[in-house]
N, C-alpha and C positions, 0 to 999 in steps of 0.2 A: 228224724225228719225236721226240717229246721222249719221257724215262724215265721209267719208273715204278714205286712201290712201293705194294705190297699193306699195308694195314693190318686188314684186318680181314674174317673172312667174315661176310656176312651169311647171318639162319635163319628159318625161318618154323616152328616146331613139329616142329623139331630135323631141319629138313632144311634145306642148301643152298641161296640163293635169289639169291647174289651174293657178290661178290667187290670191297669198299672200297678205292681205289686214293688216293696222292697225287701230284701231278708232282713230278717230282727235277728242283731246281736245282742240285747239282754230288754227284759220287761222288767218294769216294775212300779208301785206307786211309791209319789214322795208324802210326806208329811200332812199331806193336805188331800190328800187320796188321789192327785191329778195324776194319772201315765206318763211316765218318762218312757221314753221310746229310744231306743239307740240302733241306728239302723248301720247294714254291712255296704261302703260305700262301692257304686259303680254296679250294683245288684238285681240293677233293673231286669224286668221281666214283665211279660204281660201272658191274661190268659182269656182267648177267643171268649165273646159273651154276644148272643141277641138279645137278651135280658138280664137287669141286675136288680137283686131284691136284698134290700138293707133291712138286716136281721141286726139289734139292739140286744142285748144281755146274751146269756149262756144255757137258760132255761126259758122253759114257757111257763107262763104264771095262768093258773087254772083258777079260772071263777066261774061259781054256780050262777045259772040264769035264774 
């Protein structure tokens, strides 16, 4: 299954309508830990959305109340 990155949402009258993707031809961090992203040109896609929720890291981090 190939990778993907989100570039952009789409809106229709300031709501939600999708979610602009391109395929990732290789990931990885440089030197300084920042993502090099190298995307496969002309790869555009989109995928239908009425809501989008921006999920940060790969885990959820548990803390006791």
């Amino acid at each position: 299954m190939a990778s993907h990155t989100a570039t952009r949402i789409l809106t229709d009258d300031g709501s939600a309508t999708g979610v602009e993707f391109l395929d990732v031809e290789s990931f990885c961090f440089d030197e300084d830990g920042r993502p090099e992203i190298e995307v496969v040109t002309a790869s555009e896609h989109m995928v239908e959305a009425e809501t989008v929720i921006f999920a940060i890291g790969q885990t959820p981090i548990s803390r006791a109340l």
